[in-house]
Backbone as JSON Lines, residues from 0, in Angstrom:
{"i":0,"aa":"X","n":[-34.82,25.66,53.11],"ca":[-34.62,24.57,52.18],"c":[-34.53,25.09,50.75]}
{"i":1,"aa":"X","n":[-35.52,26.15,50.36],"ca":[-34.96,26.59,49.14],"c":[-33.68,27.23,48.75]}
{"i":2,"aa":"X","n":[-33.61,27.83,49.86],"ca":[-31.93,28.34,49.85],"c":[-30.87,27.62,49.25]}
{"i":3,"aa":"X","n":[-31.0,26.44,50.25],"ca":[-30.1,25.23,50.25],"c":[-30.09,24.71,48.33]}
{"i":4,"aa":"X","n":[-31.1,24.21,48.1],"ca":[-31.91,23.92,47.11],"c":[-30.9,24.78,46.17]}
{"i":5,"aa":"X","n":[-31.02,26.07,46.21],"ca":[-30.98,27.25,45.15],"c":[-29.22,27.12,45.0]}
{"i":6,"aa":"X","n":[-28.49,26.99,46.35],"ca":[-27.0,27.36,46.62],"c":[-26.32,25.77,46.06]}
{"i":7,"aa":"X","n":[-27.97,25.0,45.91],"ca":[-26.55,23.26,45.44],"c":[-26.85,23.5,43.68]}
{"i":8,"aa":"X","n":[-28.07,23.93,43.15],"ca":[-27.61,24.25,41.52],"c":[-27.05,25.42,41.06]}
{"i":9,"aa":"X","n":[-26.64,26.47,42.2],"ca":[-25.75,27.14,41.47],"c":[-24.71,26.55,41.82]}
{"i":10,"aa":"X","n":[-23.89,25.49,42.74],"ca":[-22.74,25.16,42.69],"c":[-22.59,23.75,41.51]}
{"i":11,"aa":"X","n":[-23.89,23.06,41.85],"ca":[-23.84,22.26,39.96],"c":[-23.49,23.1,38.9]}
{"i":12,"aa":"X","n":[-24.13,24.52,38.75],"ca":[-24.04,25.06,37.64],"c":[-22.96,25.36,37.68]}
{"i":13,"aa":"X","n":[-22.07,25.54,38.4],"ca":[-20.53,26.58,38.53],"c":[-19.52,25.17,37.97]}
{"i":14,"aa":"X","n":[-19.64,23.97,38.8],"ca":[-18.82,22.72,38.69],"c":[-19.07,22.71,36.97]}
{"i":15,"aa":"X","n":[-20.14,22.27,36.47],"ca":[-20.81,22.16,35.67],"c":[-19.95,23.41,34.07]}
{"i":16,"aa":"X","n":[-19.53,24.27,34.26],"ca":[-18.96,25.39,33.71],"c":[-17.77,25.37,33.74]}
{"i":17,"aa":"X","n":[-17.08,25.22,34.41],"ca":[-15.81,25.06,35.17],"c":[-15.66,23.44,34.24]}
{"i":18,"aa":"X","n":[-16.45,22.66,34.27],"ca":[-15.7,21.2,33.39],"c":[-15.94,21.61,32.21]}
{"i":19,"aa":"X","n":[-16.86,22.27,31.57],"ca":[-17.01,22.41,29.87],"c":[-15.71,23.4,29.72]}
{"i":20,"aa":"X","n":[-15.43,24.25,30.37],"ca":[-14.34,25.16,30.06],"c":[-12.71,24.52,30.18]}
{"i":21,"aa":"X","n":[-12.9,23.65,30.93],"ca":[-11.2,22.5,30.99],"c":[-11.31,21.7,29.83]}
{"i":22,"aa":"X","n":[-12.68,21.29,29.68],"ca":[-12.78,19.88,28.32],"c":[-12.2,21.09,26.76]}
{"i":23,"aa":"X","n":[-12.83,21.87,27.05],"ca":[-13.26,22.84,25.69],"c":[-11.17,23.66,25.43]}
{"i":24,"aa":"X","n":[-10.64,23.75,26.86],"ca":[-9.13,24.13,26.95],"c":[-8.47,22.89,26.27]}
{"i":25,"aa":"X","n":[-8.72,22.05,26.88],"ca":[-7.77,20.65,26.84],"c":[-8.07,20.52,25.13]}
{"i":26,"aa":"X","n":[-8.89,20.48,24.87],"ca":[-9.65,20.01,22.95],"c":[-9.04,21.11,22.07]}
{"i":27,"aa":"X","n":[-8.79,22.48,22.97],"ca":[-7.62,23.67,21.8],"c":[-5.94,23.14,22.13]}
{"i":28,"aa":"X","n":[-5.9,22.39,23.48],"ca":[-4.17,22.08,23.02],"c":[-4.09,21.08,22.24]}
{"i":29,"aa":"X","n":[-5.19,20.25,22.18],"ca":[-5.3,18.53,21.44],"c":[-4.87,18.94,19.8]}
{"i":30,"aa":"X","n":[-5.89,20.31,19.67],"ca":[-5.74,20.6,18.5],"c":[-4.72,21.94,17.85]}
{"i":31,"aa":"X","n":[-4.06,22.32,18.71],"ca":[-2.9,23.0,18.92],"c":[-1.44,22.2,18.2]}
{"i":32,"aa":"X","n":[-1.83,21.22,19.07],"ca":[-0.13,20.05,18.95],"c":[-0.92,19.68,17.4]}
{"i":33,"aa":"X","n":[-1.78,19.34,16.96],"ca":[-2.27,18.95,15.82],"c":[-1.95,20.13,14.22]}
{"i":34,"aa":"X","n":[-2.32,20.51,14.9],"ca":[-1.98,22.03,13.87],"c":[-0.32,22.64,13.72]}
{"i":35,"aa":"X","n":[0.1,22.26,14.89],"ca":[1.65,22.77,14.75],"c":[2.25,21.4,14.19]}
{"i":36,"aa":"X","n":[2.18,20.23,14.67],"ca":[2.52,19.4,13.34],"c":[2.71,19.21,11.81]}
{"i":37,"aa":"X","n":[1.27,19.24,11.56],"ca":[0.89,19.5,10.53],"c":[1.26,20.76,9.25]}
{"i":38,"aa":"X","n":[2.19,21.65,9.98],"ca":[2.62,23.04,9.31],"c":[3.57,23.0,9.1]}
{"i":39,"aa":"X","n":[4.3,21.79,8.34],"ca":[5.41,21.44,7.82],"c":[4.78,20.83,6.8]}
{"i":40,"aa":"X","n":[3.51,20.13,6.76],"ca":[3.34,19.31,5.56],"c":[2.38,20.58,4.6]}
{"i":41,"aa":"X","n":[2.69,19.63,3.08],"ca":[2.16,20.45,2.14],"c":[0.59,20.34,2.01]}
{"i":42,"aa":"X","n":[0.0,19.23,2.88],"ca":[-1.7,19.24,2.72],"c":[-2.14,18.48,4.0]}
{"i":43,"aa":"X","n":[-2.2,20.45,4.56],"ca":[-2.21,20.63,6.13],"c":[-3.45,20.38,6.22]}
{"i":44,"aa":"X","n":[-4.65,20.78,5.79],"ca":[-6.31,20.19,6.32],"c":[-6.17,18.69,6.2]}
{"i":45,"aa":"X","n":[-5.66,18.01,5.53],"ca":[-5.93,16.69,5.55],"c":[-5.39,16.06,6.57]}
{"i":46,"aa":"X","n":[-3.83,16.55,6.79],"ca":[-2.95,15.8,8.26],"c":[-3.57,16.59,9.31]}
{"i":47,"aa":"X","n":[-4.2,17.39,9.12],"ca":[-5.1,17.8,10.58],"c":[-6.05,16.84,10.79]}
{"i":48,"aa":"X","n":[-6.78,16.8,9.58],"ca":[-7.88,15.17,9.89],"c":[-7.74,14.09,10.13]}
{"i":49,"aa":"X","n":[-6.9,13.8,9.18],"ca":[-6.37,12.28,9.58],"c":[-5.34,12.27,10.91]}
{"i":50,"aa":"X","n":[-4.63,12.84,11.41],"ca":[-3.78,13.19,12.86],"c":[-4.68,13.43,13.84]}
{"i":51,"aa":"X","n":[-5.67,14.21,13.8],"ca":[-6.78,14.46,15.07],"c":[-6.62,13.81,16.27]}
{"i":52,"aa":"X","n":[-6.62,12.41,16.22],"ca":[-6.65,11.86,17.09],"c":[-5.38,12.12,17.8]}
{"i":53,"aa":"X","n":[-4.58,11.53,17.03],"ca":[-2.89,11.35,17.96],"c":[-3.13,12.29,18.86]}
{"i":54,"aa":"X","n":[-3.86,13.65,18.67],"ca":[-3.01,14.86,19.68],"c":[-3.0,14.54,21.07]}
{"i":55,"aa":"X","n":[-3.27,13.97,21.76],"ca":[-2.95,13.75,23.28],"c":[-2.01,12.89,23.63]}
{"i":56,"aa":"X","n":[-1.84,12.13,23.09],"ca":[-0.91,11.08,22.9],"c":[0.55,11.71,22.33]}
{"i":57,"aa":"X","n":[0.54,12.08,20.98],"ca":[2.32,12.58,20.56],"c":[2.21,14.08,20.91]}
{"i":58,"aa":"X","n":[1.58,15.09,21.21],"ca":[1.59,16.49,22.21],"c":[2.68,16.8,21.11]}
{"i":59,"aa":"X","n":[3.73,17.68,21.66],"ca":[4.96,18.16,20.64],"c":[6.39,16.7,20.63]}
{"i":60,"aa":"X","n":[5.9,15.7,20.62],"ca":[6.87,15.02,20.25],"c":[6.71,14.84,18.7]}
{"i":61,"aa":"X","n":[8.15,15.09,17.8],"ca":[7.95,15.03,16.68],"c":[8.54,13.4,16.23]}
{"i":62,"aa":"X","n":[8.87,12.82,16.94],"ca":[8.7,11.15,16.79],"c":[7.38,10.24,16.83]}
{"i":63,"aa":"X","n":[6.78,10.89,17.77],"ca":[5.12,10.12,18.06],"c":[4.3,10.65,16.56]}
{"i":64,"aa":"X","n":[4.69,11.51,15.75],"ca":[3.9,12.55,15.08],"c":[4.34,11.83,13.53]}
{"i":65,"aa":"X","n":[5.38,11.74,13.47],"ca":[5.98,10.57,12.43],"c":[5.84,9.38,12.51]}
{"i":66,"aa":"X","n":[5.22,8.73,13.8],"ca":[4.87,7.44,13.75],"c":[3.27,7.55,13.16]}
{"i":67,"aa":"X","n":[2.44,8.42,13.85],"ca":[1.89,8.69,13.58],"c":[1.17,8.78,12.16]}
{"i":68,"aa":"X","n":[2.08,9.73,11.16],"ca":[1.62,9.8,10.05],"c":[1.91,8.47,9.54]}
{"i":69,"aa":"X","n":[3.12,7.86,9.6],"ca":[3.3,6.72,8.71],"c":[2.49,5.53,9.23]}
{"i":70,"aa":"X","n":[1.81,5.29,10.25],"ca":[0.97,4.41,10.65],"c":[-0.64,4.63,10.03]}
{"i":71,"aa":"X","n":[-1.11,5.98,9.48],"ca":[-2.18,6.34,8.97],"c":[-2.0,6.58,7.54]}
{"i":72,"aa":"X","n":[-0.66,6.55,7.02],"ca":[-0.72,6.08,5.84],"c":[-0.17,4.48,5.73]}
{"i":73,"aa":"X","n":[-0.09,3.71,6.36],"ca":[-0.5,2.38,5.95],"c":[-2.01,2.2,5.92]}
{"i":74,"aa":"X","n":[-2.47,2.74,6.86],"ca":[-4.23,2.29,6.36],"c":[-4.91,2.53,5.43]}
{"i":75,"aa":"X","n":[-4.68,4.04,4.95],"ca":[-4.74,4.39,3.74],"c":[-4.78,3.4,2.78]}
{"i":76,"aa":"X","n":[-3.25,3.09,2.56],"ca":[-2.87,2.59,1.91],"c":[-3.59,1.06,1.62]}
{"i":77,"aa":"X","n":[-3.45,0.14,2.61],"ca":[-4.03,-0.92,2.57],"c":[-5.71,-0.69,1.83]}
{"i":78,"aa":"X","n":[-6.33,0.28,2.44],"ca":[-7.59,0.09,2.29],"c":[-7.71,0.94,0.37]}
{"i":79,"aa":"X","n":[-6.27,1.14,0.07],"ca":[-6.46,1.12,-1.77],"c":[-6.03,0.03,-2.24]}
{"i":80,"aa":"X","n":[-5.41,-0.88,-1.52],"ca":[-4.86,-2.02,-2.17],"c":[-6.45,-2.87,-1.9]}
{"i":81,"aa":"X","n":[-7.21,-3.16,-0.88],"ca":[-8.76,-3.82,-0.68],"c":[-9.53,-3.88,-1.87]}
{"i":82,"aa":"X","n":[-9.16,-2.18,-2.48],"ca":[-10.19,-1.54,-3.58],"c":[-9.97,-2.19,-5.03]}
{"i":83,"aa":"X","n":[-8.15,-2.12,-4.79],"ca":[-7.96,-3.02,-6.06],"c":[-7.94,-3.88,-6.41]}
{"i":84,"aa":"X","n":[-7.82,-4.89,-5.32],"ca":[-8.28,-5.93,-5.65],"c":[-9.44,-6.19,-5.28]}
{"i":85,"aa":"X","n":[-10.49,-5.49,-5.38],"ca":[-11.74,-6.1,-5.78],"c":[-12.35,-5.55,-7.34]}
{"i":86,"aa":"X","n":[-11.34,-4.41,-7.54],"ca":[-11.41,-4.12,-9.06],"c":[-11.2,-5.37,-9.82]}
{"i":87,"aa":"X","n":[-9.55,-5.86,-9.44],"ca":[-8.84,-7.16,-10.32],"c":[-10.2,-7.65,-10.54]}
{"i":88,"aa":"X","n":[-11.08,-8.0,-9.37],"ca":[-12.32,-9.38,-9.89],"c":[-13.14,-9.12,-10.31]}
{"i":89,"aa":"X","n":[-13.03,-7.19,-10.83],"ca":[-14.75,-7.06,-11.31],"c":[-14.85,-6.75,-12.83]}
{"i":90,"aa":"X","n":[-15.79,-7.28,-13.54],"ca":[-15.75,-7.62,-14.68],"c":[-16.03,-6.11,-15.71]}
{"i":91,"aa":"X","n":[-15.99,-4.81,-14.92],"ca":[-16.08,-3.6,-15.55],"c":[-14.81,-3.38,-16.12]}
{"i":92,"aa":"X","n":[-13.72,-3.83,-15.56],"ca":[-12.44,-3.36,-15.84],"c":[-12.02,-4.48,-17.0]}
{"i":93,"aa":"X","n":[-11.41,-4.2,-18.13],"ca":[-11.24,-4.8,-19.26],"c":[-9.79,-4.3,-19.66]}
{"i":94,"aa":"X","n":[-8.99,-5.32,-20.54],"ca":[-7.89,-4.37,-21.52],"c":[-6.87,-4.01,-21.03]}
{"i":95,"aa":"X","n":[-6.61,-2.64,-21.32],"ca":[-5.44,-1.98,-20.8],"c":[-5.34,-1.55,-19.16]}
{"i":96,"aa":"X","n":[-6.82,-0.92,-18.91],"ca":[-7.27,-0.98,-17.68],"c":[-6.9,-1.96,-16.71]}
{"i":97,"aa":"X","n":[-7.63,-3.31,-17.13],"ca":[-7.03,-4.61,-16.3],"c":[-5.29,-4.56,-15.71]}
{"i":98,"aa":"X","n":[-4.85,-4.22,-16.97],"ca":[-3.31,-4.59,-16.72],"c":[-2.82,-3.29,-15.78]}
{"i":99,"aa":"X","n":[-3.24,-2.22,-15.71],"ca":[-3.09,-1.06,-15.03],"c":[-3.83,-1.69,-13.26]}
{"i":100,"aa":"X","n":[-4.61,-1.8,-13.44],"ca":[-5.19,-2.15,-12.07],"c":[-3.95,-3.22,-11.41]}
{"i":101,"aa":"X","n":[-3.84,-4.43,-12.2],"ca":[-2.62,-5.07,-11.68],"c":[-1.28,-4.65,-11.39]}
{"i":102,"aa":"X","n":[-0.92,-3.61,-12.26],"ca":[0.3,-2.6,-11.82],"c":[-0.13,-2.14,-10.63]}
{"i":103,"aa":"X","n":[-1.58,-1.3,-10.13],"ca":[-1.24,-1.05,-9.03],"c":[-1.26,-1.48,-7.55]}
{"i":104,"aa":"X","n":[-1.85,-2.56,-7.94],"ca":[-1.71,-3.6,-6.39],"c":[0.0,-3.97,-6.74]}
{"i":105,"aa":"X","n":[0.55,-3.91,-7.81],"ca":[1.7,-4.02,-7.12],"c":[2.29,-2.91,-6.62]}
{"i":106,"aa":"X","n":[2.24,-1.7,-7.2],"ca":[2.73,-0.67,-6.84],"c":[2.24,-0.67,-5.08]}
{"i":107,"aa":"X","n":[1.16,-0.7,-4.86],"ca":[0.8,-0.18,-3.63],"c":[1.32,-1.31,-2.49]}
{"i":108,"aa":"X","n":[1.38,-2.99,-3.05],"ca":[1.9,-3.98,-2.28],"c":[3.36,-3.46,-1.99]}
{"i":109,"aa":"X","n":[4.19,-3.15,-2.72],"ca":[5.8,-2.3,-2.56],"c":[5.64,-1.5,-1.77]}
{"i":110,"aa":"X","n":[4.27,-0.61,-1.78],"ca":[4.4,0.75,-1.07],"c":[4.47,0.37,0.32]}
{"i":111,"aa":"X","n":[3.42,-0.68,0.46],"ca":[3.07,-0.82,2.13],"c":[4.28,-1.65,2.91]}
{"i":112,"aa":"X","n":[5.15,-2.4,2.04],"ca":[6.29,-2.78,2.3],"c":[7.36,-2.37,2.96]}
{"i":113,"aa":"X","n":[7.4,-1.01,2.26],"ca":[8.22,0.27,2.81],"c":[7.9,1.13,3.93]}
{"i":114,"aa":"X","n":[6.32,0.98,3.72],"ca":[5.84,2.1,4.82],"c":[5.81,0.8,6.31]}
{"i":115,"aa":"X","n":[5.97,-0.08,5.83],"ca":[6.1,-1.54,7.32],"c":[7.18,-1.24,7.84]}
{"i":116,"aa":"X","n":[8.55,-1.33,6.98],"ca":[9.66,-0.77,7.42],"c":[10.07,0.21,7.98]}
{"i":117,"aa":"X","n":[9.28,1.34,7.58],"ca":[9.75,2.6,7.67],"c":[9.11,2.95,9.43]}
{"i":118,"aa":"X","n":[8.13,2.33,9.89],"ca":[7.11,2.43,10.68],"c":[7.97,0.85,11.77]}
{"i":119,"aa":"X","n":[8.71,0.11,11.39],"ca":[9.59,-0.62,12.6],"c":[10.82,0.47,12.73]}
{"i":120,"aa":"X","n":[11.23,0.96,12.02],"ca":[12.8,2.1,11.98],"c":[12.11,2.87,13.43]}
{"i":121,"aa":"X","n":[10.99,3.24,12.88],"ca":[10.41,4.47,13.95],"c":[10.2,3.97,15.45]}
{"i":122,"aa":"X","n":[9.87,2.57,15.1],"ca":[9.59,2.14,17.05],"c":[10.6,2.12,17.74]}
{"i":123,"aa":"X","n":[12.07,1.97,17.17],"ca":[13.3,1.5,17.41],"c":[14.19,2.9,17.3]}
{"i":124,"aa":"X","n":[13.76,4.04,17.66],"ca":[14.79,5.41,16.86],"c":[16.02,4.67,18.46]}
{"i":125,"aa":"X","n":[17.02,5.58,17.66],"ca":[18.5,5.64,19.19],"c":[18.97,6.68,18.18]}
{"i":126,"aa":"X","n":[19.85,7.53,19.33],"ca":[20.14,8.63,19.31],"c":[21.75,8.18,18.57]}
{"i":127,"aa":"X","n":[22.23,6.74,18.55],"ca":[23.42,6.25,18.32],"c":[23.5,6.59,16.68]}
{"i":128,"aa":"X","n":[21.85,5.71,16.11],"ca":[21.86,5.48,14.99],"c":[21.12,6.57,13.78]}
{"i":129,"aa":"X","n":[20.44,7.5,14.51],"ca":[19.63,8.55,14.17],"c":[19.68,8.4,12.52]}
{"i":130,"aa":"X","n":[20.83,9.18,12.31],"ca":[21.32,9.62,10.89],"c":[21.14,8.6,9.94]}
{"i":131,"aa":"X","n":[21.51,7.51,10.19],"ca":[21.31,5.98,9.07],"c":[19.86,5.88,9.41]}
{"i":132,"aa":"X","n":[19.36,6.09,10.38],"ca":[18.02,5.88,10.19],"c":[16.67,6.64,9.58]}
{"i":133,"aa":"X","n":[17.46,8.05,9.76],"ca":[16.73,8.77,9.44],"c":[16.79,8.81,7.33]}
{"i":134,"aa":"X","n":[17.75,8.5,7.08],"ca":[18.24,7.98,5.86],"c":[17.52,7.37,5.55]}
{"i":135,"aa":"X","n":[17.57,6.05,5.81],"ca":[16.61,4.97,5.31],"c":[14.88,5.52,5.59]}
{"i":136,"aa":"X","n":[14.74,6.0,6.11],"ca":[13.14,6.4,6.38],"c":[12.77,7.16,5.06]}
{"i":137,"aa":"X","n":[13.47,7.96,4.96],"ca":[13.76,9.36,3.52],"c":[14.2,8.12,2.77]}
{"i":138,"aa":"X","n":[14.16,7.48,2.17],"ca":[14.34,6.88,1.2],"c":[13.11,5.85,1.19]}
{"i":139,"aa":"X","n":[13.04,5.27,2.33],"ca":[11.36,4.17,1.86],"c":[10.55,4.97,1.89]}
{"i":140,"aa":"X","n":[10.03,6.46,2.35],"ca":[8.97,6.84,2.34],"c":[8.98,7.55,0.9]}
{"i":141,"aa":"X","n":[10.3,7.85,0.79],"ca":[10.36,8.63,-0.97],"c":[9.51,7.52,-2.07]}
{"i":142,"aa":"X","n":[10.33,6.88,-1.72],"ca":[9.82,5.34,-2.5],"c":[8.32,4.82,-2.07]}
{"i":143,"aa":"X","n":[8.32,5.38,-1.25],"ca":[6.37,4.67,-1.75],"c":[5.54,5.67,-2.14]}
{"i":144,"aa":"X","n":[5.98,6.76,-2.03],"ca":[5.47,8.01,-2.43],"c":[5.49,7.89,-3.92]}
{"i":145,"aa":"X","n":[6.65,7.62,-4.23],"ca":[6.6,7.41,-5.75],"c":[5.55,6.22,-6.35]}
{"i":146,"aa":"X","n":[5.59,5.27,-5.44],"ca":[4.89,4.05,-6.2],"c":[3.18,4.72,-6.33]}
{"i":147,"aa":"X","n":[2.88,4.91,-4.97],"ca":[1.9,5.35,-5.01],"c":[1.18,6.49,-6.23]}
{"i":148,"aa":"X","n":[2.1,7.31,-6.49],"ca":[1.68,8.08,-7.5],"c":[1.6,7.88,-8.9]}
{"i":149,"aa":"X","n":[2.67,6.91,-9.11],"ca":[3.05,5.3,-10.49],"c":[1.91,4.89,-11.11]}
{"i":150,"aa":"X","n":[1.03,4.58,-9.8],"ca":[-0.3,4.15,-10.07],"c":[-0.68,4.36,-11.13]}
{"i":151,"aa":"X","n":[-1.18,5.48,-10.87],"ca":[-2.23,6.32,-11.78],"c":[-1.96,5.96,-13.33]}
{"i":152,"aa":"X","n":[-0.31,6.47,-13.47],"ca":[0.28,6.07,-15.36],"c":[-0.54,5.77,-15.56]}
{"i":153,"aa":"X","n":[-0.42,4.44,-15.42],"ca":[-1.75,3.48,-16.29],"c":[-2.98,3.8,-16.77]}
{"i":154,"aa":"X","n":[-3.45,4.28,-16.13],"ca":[-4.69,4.88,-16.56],"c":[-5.19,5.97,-17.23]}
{"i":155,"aa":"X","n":[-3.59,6.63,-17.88],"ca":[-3.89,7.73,-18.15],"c":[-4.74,7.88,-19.7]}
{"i":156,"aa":"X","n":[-5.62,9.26,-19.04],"ca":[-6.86,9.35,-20.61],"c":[-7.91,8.28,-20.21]}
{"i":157,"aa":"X","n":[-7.37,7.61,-19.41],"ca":[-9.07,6.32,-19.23],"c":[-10.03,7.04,-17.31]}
{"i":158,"aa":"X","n":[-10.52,7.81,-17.66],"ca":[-11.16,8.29,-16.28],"c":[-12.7,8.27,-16.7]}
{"i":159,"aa":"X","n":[-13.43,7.74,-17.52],"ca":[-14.91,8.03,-17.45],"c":[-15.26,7.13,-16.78]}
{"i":160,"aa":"X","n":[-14.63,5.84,-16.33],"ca":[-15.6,5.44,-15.56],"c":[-15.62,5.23,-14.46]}
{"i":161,"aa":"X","n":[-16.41,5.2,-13.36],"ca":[-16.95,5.39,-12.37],"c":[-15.77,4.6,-11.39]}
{"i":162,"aa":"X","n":[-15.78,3.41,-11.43],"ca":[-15.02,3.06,-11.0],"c":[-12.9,3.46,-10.76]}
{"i":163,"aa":"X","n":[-12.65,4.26,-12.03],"ca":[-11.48,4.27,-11.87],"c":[-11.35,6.29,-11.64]}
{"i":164,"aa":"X","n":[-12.29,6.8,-11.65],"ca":[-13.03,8.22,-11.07],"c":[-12.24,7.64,-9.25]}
{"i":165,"aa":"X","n":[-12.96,6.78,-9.15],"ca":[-13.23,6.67,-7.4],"c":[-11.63,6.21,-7.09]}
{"i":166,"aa":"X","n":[-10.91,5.18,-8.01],"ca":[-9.63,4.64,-7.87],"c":[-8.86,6.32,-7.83]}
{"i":167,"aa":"X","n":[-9.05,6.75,-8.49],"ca":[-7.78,7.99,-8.91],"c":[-8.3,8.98,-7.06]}
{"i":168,"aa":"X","n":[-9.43,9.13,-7.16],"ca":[-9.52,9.66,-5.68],"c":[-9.11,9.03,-4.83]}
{"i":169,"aa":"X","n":[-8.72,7.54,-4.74],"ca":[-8.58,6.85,-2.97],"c":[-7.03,7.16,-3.15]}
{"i":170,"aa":"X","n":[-6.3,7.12,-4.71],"ca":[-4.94,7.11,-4.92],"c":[-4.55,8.05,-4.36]}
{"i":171,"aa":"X","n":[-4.73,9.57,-4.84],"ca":[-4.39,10.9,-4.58],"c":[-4.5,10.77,-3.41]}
{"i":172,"aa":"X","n":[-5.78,10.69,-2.61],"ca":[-5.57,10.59,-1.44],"c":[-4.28,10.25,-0.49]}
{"i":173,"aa":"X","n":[-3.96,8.64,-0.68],"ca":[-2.94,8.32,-0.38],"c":[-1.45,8.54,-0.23]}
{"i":174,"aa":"X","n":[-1.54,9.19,-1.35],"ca":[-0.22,10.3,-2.18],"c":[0.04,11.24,-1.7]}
{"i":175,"aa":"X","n":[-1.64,11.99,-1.06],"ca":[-1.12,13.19,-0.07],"c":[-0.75,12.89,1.08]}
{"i":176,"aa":"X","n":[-1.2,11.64,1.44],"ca":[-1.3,11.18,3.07],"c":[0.24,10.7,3.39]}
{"i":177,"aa":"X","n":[0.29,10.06,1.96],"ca":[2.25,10.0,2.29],"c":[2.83,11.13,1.97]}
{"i":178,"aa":"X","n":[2.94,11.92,1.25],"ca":[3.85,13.16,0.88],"c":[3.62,13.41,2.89]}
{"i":179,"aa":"X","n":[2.04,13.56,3.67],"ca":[2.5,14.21,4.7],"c":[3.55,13.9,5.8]}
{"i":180,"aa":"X","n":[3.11,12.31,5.93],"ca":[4.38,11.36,6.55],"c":[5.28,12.01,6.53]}
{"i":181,"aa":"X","n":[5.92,11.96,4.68],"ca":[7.36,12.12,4.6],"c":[7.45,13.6,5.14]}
{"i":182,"aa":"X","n":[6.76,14.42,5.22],"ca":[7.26,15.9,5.71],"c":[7.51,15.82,7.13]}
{"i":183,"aa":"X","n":[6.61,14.94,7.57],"ca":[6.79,14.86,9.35],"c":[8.01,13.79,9.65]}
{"i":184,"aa":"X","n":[8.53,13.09,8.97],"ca":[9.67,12.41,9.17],"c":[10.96,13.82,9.0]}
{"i":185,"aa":"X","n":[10.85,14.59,7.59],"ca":[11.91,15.08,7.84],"c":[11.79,16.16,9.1]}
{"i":186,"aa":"X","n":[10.5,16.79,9.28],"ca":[10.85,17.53,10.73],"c":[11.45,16.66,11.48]}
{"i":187,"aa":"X","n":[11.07,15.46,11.59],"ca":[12.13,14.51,12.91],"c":[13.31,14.39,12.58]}
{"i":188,"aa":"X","n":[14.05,14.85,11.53],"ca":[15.3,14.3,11.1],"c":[15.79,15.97,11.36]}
{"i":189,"aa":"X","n":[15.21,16.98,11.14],"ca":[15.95,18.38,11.35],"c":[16.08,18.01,13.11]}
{"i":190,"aa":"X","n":[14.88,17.8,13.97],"ca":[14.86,18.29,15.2],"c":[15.67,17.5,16.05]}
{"i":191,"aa":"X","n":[15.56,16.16,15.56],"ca":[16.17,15.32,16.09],"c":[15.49,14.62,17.53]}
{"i":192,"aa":"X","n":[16.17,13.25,18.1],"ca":[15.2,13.12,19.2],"c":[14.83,13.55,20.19]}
């Protein structure tokens, strides 16, 4: 009986080894397809973080990988437009500031506009229409890239306070998160579908 005993936890232990070593394989291709994505864009630690997930799901498809980014920069995005308008209502922001904060809920309302569009183009690719589509993608994502970065103008020389410290970080953020989009759109537009 101890035998027995002894021969079923070394075969737990073997099963047991044998799954951490498939989970621990499978989690370097997850992050494989993640990393080879990402090495087209110009701020590769960040589209490694924010992409993480996708990797099992878009693997080396460079369409899933562009939906991808432009679907994680709408959240982004949205969740700076949340920020600003709860700036608009808070009574720290005064002046020139005020009117800057309102520039950029519009800027960022345009942005997410584009990135809506740009992110239906992508559910819908055909191999018919590629080129016009891939066009229009490079052009709304240019364009919110720009808005997004518009932002900031306004504020320029006004950073001591706390609040528009934290605005200029969620912005940039955003700015990189789209610049990465747009890099993973144009890999889809070199590689094609």
């Amino acid at each position: 009986m101890g035998a027995m005993k002894l021969n079923g936890i070394v075969t737990f232990s073997i099963a047991l080894l044998l799954m951490v070593s498939l989970e621990g394989s499978a989690s370097g291709n997850s992050n494989s397809y993640v990393r080879d994505a990402c090495s087209v864009t110009q701020y590769q630690a960040l589209c490694i973080k924010s992409l993480a997930s996708f990797s099992r799901v878009a693997k080396n498809s460079p369409s899933k990988w562009a939906r991808a980014g432009v679907s994680v920069t709408i959240t982004e995005s949205k969740s700076v437009a949340r920020y600003l308008y709860r700036l608009s209502k808070s009574k720290h922001i005064r002046g020139r500031n005020r009117v800057a904060v309102f520039d950029c809920i519009e800027c960022f309302g345009d942005a997410i506009d584009l990135l809506h569009r740009s992110l239906g183009i992508l559910r819908k690719l055909s191999a018919r229409n590629f080129d016009a589509q891939m066009s229009d993608l490079t052009t709304w994502l240019s364009a919110a890239l720009t808005d997004t970065d518009t932002c900031l103008d306004g504020f320029e020389g006004q950073t001591k306070s706390r609040y528009l410290k934290l605005l200029r970080i969620k912005t940039l953020n955003a700015t990189y998160i789209t610049s990465n989009a747009l890099a993973l759109v144009n890999k889809l537009a070199t590689t094609g579908l």
